[in-house]
N, C-alpha and C positions, 0 to 999 in steps of 0.2 A: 350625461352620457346617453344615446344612443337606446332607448328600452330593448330591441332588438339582440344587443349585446351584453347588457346586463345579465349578471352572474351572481347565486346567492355567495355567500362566505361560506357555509355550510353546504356538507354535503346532502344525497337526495333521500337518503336516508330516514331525515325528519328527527333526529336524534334520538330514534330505537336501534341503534346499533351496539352490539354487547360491549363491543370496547373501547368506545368513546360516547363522550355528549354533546352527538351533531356532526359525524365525520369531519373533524378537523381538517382546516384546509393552511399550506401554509405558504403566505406571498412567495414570489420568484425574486429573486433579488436579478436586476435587469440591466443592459451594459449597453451605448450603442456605437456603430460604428459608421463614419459618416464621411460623404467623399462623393463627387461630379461624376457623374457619368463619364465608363472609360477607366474610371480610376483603378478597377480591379477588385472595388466592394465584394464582391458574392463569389470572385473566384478564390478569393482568399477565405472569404467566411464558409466556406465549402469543407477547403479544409481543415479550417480552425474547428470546426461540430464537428466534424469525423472525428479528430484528436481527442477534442474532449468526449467526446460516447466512449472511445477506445477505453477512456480513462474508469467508464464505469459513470459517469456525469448523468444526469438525465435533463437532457436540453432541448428547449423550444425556441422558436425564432421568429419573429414577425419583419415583413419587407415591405418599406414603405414602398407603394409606385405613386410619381410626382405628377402623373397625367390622369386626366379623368375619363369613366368609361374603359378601362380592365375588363374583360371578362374572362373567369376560370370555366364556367360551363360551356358545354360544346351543342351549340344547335342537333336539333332533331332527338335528342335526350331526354328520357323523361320528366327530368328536373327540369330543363331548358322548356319545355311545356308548359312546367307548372308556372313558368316566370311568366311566361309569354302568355298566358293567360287571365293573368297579374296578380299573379301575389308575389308581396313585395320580401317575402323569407322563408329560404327554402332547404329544409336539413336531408340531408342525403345521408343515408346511414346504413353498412352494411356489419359482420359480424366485426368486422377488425378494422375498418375505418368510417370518418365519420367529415363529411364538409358542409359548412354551412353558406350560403349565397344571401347577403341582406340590403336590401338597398336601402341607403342613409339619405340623410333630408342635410346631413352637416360632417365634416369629415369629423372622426373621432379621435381623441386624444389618447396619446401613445398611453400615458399611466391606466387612461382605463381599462385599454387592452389588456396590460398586462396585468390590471385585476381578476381578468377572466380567465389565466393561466397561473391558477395556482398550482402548489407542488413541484415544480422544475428547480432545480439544482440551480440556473441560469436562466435569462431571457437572453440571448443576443440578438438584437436590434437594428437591422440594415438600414438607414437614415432615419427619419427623425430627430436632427438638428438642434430645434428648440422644442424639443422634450422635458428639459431640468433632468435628464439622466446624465451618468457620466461619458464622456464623449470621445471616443477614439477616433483620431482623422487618420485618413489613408490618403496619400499623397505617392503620384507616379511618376517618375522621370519622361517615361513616355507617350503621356496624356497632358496635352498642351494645354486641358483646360487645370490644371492641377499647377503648373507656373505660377498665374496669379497668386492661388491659393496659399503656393508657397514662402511667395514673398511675402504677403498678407504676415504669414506665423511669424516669420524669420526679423519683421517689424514690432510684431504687437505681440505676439505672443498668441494670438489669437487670431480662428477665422470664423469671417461675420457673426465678429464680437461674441465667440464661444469658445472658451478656454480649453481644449483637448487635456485630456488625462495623460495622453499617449498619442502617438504616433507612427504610423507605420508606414515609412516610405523609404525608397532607394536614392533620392535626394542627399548627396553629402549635406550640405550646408543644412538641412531641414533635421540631421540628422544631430550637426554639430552643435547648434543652437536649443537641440531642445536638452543636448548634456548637461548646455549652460545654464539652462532656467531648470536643469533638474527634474525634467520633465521624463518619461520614460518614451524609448524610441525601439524599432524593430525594423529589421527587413523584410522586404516582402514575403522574404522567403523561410523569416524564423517564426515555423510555426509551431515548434514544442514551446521556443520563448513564449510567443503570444499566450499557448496553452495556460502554461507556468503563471503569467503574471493572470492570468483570470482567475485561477483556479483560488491564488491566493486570495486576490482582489474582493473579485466579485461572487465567485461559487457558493451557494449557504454553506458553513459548516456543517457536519451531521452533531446529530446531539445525544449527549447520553441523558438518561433519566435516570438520578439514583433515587431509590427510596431509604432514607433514613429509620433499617427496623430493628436497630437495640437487639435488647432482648430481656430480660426480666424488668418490669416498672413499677417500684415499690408501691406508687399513688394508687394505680391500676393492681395491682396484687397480684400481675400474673404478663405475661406476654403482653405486648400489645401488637404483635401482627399477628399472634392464633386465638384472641380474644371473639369469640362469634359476636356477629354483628348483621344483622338481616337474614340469619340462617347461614352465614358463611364465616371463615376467615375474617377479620378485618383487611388484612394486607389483600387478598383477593380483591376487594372494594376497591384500593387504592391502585393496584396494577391494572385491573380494566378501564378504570378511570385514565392513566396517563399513558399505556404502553401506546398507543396511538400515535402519539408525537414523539416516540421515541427510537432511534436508531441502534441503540442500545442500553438494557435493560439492568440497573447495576441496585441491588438490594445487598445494603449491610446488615450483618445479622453476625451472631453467634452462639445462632440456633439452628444453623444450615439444615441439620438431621429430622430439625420439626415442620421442613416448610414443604416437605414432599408433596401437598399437595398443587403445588405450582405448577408440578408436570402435569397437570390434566386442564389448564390454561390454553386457552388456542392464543399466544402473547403476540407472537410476529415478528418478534427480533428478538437476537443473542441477549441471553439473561445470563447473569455474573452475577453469584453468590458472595459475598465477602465480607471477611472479619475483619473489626476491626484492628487497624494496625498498630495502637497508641494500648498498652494494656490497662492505662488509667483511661475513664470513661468521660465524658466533657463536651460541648457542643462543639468548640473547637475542631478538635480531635476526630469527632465524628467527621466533623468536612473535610477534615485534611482526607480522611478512609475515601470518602466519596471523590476527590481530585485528584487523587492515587491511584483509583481505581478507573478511570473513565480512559477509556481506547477515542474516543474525541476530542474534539478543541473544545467543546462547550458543553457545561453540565447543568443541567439542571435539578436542583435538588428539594426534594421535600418531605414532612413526615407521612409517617404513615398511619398517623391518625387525626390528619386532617382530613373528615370524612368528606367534604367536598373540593377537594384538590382541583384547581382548573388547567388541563392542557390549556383551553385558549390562553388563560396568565402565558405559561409558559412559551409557546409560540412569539405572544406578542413582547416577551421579555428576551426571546434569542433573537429573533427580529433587530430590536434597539441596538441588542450588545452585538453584532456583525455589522447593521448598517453606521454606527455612531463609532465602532473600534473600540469598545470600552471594555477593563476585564468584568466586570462584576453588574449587574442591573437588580437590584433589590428593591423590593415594595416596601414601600415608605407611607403612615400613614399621624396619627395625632398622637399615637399610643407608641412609634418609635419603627426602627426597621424590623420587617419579615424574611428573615433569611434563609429562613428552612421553607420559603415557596418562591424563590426565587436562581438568576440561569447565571453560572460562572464560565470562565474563559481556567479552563482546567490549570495549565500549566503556570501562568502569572500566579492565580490565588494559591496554587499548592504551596509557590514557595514564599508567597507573603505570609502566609498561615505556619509555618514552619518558624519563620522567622520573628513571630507572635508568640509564638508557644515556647521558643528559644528564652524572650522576655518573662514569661512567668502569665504572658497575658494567654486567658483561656476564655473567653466568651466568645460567641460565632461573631460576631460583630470585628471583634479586636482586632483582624486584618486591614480591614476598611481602608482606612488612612493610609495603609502600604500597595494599595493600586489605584487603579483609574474607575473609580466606584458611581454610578447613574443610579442614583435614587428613583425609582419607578413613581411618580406620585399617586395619590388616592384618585385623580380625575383619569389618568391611564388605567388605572387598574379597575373602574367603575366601566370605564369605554372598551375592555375588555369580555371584562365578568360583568353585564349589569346586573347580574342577581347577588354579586357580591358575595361572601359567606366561606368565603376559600379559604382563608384562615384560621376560621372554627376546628381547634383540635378538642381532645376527648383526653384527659387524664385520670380521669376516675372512674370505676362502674357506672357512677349516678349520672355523670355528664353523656357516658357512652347511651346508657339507657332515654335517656330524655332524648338525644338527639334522633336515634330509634323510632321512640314515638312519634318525632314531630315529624318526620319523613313517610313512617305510615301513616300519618293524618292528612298532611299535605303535601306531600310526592315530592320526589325529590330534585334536585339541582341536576 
């Protein structure tokens, strides 16, 4: 890539930021749509991003241009000076926007662009063909160069040998043919459809975060979310660590009355108190509370005394489970699976877990076999966390104090 364009993963913060470690950043999941000059590309994706902002979406978009020698700067500019005087990269920056000008020695590839747009709900993508994204062709009845194109699909299924996801043209026959191959098709002009099928597609889910916080632990002798722990709360620990990546903020408890101190938390999204719904207590049970509880598609769940809990795991575990379709991504390592730091697909595991608990079966595990389950492995979860250590929980004074210690000795994760 492009040094110029390079982008850290982390934000500039330097990882002092109170509530997170490293302003977590979280990929764009990225779509593109592809089609001959004429065809109607950008009048259409004009209004497809209005739809989706309307939606509440937050979307970015990158346009390929096929010609070389573009330029967005306007002579007699002061940035236009600074080029003209040669430097080859030039950030223009005011309170509310921000462009950059760079010149490249080799065109850059679409993935790595959209490395440098993290955070967006979507990327959509104006050409870029052979990207390896998924590829939406736009075909026009009234763009003669769109003809060939058509017959090209309406043969192979395919144009220059790239398989569209979709389609969107006013082409009967381009229309009828992709029914048959079961392809998905749109009119020019259906653009809440268009909306619709992205939102599902390709939109990231938002994610809830529950923290898994009981309430009396015989081991521990006493609470373990108001157990002090570096001079605070424990569970305090545990929410500045993950509210970052989280869209909504769901702690179990049924000690709602003791966790008052939560309201003096700057957290950043809706927090939901909730008791458990099972009156027998059980790891099970506890997940069904957390997949019961979550107003999102996708939860991620963990205790709250695992004192170094990693947003990045969990990013990179909702990441898997939206791009792969799978309900459940659990870290997997020689000692068996980590369930209680890993991201679920709410609605699927609610009712596999249900349906577990029906059997007499109670271990968080016990669902597993009843959805579409991605073991997270030990070499992902290392290329996530390289400091590793996220599954270290605390169930006794003595483990809580030692891990204490070692954090004042040698600083923490």
């Amino acid at each position: 890539m492009n040094k110029a364009l390079a982008a850290s993963r982390d934000g500039a913060c330097g990882g002092n930021c109170m509530n997170c470690d490293g302003c977590i950043h979280r990929p764009s999941p990225a779509v593109a749509f592809v089609g001959r000059h004429n065809s109607g590309k950008t009048t259409l994706l004009v209004r497809v991003i209005a739809e989706l902002v309307a939606r509440g979406i937050n979307v970015g978009s990158i346009k390929h241009h096929g010609h070389r020698g573009f330029d967005i700067d306007i002579p007699g500019k002061d940035s236009y000076r600074h080029r003209e005087a040669g430097s080859s990269d030039v950030v223009v920056v005011s309170p509310d926007l921000m462009a950059r000008i760079t010149e490249l020695d080799h065109e850059v590839e679409c993935s790595d662009i959209v490395d440098t747009m993290p955070d967006h709900d979507i990327v959509i993508v104006e050409g870029f063909r052979q990207s390896g994204l998924d590829v939406i062709e736009v075909l026009r009845a009234g763009n003669e160069r769109d003809i060939p194109a058509a017959d090209e699909f309406c043969e192979t299924g395919t144009v220059r040998d790239v398989a569209p996801v979709a389609v969107v043209s006013d082409i009967e026959r381009v229309r009828s043919v992709s029914k048959r191959q079961g392809v998905r098709s749109f009119g020019l002009d259906d653009i809440e459809s268009i909306a619709d099928y992205l939102q599902a597609e390709y939109v990231r889910p938002k994610l809830t975060v529950a923290i898994q916080a009981g309430g009396e632990s015989r081991r521990m002798g006493q609470s373990k979310a108001t157990v002090p722990f570096l001079g605070e709360p424990l569970l305090t620990r545990i929410v500045q660590r993950v509210s970052c990546v989280a869209d909504e903020l769901v702690i179990t408890t049924n000690e709602a009355s003791r966790l008052g101190f939560l309201g003096e938390l700057n957290i950043g999204c809706p927090v939901k108190l909730v008791p458990d719904v099972h009156e027998e207590r059980g790891s099970l049970r506890g997940l069904c509370t957390a997949f019961e509880a979550s107003s999102n598609p996708l939860v991620a769940v963990v205790a709250c005394d695992m004192v170094f809990a990693s947003p990045r795991l969990m990013v990179a575990e909702a990441t898997v489970a939206h791009l792969e379709r799978v309900d459940a991504v659990v870290p997997c390592n020689k000692y068996g699976f980590e369930p209680f730091h890993a991201v679920y697909r709410a609605k699927p595991c609610l009712d596999a877990a249900r349906e577990a608990l029906s059997h007499g079966r109670v271990r968080a595990k016990d669902f597993f076999d009843l959805v579409k389950m991605r073991p997270f492995m030990s070499a992902e979860v290392s290329a996530a966390v390289p400091e590793r250590g996220c599954f270290i929980n605390a169930n006794t004074p003595e483990e809580l104090a030692h891990l204490e210690a070692m954090i004042m000795a040698e600083g923490d994760k």
